[in-house]
C-alpha positions as CSV (number, residue, x, y, z in Angstrom):
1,X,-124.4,-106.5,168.8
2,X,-126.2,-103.8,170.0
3,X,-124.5,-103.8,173.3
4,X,-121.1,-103.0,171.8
5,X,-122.6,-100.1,169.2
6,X,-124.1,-98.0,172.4
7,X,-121.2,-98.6,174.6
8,X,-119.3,-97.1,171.5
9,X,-121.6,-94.1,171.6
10,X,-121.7,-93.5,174.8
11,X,-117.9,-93.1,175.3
12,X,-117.3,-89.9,173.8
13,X,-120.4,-88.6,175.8
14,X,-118.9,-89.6,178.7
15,X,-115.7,-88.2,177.5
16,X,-117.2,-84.6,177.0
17,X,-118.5,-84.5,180.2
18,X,-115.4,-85.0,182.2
19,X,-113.8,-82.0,180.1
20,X,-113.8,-79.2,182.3
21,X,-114.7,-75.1,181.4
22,X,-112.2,-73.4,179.5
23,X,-110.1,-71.0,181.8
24,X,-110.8,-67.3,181.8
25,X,-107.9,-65.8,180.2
26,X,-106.6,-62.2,181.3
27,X,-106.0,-59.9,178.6
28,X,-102.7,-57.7,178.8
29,X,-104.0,-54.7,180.2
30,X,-104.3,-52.0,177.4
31,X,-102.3,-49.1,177.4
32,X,-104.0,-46.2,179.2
33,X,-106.7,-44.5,176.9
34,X,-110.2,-42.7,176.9
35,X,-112.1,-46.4,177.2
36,X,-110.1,-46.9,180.9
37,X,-112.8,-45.1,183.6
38,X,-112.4,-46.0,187.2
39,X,-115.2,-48.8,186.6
40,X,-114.0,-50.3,184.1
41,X,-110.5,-51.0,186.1
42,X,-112.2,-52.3,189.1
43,X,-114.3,-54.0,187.0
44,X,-111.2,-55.7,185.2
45,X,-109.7,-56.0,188.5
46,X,-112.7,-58.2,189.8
47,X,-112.6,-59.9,186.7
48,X,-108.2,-60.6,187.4
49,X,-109.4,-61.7,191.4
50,X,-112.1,-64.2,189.9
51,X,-109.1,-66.0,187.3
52,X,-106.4,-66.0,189.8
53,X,-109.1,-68.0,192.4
54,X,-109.8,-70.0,189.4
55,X,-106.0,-70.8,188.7
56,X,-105.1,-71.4,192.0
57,X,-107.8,-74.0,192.3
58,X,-106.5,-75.7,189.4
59,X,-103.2,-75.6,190.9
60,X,-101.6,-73.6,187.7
61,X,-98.9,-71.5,189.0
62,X,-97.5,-69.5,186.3
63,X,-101.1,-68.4,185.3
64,X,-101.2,-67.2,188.7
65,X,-98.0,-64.8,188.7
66,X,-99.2,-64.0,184.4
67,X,-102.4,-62.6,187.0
68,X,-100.5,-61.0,189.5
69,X,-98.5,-58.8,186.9
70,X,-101.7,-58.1,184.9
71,X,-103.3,-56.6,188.3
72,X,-100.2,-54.7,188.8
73,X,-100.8,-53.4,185.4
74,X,-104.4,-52.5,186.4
75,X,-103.5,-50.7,189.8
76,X,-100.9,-48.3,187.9
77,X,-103.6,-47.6,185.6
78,X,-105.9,-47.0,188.5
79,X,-103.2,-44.2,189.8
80,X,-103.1,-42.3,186.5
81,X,-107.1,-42.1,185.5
82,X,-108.0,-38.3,186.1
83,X,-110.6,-38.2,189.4
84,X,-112.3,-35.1,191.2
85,X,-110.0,-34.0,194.1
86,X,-111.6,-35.1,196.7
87,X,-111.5,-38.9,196.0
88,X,-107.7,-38.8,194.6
89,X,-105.7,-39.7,197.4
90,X,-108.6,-42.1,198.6
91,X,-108.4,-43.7,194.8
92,X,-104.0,-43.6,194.9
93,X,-104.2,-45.4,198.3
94,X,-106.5,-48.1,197.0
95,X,-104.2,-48.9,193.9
96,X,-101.4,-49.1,196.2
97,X,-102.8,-51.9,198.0
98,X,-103.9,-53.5,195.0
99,X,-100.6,-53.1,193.7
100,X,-99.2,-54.2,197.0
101,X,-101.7,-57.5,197.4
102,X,-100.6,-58.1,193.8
103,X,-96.8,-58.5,194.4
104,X,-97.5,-61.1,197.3
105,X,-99.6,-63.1,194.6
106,X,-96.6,-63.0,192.3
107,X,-94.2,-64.1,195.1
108,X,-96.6,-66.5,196.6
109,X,-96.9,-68.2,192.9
110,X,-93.3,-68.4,192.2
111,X,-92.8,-70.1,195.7
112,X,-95.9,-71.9,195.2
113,X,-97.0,-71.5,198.7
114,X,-100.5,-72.4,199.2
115,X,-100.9,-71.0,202.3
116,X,-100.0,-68.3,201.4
117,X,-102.1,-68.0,198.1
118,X,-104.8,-68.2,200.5
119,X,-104.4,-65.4,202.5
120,X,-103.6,-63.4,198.8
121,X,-106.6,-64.5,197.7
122,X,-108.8,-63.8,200.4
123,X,-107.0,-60.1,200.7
124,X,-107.4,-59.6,197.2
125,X,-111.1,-60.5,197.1
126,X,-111.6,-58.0,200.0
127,X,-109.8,-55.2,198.3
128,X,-111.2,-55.7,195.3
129,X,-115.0,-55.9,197.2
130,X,-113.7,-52.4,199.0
131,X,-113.1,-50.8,195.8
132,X,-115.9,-51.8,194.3
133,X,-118.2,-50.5,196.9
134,X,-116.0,-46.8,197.6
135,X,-115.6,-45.6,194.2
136,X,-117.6,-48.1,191.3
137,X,-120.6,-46.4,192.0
138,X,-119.7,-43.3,193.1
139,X,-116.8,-41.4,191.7
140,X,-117.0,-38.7,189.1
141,X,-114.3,-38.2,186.7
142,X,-112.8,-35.3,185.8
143,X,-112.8,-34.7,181.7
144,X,-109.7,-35.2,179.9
145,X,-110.4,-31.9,177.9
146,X,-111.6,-28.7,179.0
């Protein structure tokens, strides 16, 4: 009798621990305001890179191309946050490629081509990495009133 009352117990245990984590879930990016610095949009950027690794592990395609358009989102945004001079073009170039890198990961979702979500990824992660390191730490903003 007891047999049968802990096997009943320890099902849904067992059951829990199978469950996976809950996806990280991107956001729409918000529109363009006084909270969006360079960091923060290479932070969400990083954040975008981390899910869509995430999703394409699990094999979930249309999160993967929700992602890609959400990082295309961030990479305009990237273009239109007030910078010193000197880092401008630097900063424009690096949200192109982002931008760039994020149309392959749409098209490589739609087509569901793993190789090539590979190579996306792994460009991705490097940009992302580049960014990180060229202007999260180091880039002054210019004030948005005199």
């Amino acid at each position: 009798m007891i047999r049968p009352a802990f096997a009943m117990l320890l099902i849904p245990f067992l059951a829990g621990c199978v469950a996976g984590p809950d996806p990280v879930t991107v956001a729409p990016s918000p529109p363009l305001g006084p909270l969006n610095s360079v960091r923060d949009l290479i932070a969400r950027a990083r954040v975008q890179a981390t899910s869509a690794t995430e999703a394409y592990y699990l094999d979930e395609w249309d999160r993967l191309d929700g992602i890609g358009q959400s990082l295309q989102d961030t990479s305009r945004q990237l273009r239109a946050v007030p910078v010193v001079k000197d880092r401008e073009a630097d900063l424009h170039a690096a949200s192109v490629r982002l931008e760039t890198i994020a149309q392959s990961l749409r098209q490589a979702a739609v087509a569901r081509h793993v190789n090539d979500m590979n190579a996306v990824l792994s460009k991705l992660g490097l940009e992302v990495r580049n960014m990180q390191a060229s202007f999260g730490a180091t880039i002054t903003e210019t004030p948005s009133h005199p």
